[in-house]
N, C-alpha and C positions, 0 to 999 in steps of 0.2 A: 224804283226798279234797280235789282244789282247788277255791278259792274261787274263782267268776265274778263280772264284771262286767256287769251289762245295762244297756241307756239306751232310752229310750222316745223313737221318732222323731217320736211329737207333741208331749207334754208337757214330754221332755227330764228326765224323774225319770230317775234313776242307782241301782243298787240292788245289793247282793252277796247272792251263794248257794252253796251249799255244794252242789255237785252231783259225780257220778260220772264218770268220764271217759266212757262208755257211755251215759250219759243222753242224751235228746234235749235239742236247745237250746228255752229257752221262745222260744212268740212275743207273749202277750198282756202288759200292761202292769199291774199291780195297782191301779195309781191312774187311766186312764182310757180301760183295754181296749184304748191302741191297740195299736200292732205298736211290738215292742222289737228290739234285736241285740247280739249279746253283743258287748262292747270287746274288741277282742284289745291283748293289750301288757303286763297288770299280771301279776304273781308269774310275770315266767319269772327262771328260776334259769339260771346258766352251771356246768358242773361239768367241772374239767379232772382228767381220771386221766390215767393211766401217766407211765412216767418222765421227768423233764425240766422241767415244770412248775413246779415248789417247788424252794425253796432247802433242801430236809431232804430233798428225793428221794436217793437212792443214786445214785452217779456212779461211772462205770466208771475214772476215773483218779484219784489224789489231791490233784491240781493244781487251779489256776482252775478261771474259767468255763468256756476253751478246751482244757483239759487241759491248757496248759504249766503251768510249775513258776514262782512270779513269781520275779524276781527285784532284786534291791536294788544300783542302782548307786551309789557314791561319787562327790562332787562334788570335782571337783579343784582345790584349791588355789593350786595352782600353786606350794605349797610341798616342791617333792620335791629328793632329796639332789641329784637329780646339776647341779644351779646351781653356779655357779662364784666 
């Protein structure tokens, strides 16, 4: 079950509850009856599935990121035979 946040719009007390998703929201205040409202913002989660996401996902080619295959070029010298 997620934990709520509520804040009381008189007093400004802040307070956590463990409530149901199907519960109804409180409206009274514990510390001075006023009218509270729940915080939206605290414990949301992001959850990314299927594939592509992660670097341990399954990839349909054996290549990079991009499916090419990297490749290694040589820096030329400038010391090749055919100088004279």
């Amino acid at each position: 079950m997620p934990t709520y946040e509520y804040k009381c719009k008189s007093c400004a007390h802040t307070f956590d509850i463990i409530q149901s998703m199907t519960d109804d929201s409180l409206t009274v205040c514990p510390e001075c009856d006023g009218e509270i409202f729940r915080v939206i913002g605290k414990n949301i989660g992001i959850s990314f599935s299927g594939p592509g996401f992660y670097v341990t996902d399954s990839k349909k080619s054996s290549g990079g990121v991009s499916g090419k295959k990297d490749t290694v070029k040589k820096k030329d010298n400038g010391s090749s035979s055919s100088k004279k």
